[in-house]
C-alpha positions as CSV (number, residue, x, y, z in Angstrom):
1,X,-111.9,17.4,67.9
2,X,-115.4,17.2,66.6
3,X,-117.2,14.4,64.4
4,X,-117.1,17.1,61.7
5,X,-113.4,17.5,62.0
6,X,-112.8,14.0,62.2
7,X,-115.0,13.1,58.9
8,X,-113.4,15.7,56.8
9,X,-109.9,14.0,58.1
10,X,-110.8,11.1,57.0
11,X,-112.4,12.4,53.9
12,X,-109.2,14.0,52.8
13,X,-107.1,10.8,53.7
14,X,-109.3,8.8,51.5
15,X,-109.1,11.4,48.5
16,X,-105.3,11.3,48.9
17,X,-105.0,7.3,49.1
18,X,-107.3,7.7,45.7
19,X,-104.9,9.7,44.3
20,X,-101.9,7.0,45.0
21,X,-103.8,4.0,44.2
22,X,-104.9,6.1,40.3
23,X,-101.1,7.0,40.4
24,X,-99.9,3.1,41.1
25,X,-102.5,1.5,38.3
26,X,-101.0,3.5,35.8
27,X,-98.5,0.6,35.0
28,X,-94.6,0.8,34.0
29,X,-93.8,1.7,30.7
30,X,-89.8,0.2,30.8
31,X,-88.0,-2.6,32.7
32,X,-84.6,-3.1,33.1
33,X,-82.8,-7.0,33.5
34,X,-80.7,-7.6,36.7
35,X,-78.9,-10.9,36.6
36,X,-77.0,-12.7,39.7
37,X,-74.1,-14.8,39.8
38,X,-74.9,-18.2,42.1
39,X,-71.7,-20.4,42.4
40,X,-71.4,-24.1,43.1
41,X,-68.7,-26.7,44.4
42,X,-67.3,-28.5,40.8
43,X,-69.3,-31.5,39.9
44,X,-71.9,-30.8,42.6
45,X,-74.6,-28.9,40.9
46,X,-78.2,-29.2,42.6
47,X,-81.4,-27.5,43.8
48,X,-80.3,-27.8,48.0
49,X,-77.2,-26.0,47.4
50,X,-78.9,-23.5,45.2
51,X,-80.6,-20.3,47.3
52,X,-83.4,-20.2,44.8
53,X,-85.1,-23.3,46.5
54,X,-87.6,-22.2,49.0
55,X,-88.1,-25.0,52.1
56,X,-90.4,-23.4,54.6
57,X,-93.2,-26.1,53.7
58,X,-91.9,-27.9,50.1
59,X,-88.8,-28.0,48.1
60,X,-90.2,-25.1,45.4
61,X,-87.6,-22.8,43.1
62,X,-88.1,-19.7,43.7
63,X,-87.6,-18.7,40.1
64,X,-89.7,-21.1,38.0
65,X,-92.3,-22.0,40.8
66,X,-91.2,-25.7,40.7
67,X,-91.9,-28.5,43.4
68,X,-88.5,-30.0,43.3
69,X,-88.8,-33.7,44.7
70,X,-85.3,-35.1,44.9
71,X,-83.0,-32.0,45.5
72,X,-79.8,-34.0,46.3
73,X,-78.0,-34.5,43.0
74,X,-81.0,-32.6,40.3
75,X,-81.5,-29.8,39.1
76,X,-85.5,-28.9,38.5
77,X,-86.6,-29.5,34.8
78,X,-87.4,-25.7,33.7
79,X,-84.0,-24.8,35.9
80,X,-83.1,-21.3,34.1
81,X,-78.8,-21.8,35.8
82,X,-76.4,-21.1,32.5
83,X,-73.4,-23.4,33.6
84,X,-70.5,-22.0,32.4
85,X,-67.5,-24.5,32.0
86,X,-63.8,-23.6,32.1
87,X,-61.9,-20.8,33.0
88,X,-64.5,-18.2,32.1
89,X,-66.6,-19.0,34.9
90,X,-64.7,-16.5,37.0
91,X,-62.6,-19.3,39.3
92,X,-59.4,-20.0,39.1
C-alpha cells in the first residue's frame, strides 16, 4: 500500500466519522420515563441498603449526586424513593 493509498484511507475515514459525529449533535427530539422498583426490609429504609449509593471512593447517590455522610439509618435529603405503605407496595 502506498502513502497515497493510505491518505485517501484515512481521508475517507475521517469524512465518514464527520458524518456520525453531524448525525449524533443533532439532538433527541422525545424521551420516554423508565421507573425501577428498589425494595427494603420493613422499618429499615437507608442509603447502604439502597444500590443507588456509589462507594468506590465516597458514599454518593447515584441519582441525585449526593455525598451521603451517615448511610446507616438516613436517607440523603433530595432522596427521590416514593415509600409506599401497606399492602399496595407489592408484599404480602
Amino acid at each position: 500500500m502506498t502513502q497515497r493509498d493510505t491518505q485517501t484511507l484515512i481521508t475517507k475515514h475521517t469524512a465518514t466519522m464527520m458524518k456520525k459525529v453531524k448525525t449524533m449533535t443533532k439532538g433527541t427530539t422525545e424521551y420516554v420515563k423508565a421507573t425501577v422498583d428498589i425494595y427494603f426490609e420493613k422499618d429499615h429504609i437507608s442509603c447502604s441498603l439502597c444500590p443507588l449509593l456509589e462507594t468506590y471512593s465516597r458514599n454518593q447517590c447515584r441519582r441525585t449526586g449526593e455525598y451521603i455522610v451517615d448511610t446507616r439509618y438516613t436517607v440523603g435529603r433530595w432522596c427521590p424513593l416514593q415509600i409506599q405503605e401497606g399492602e399496595e407496595n407489592g408484599i404480602l
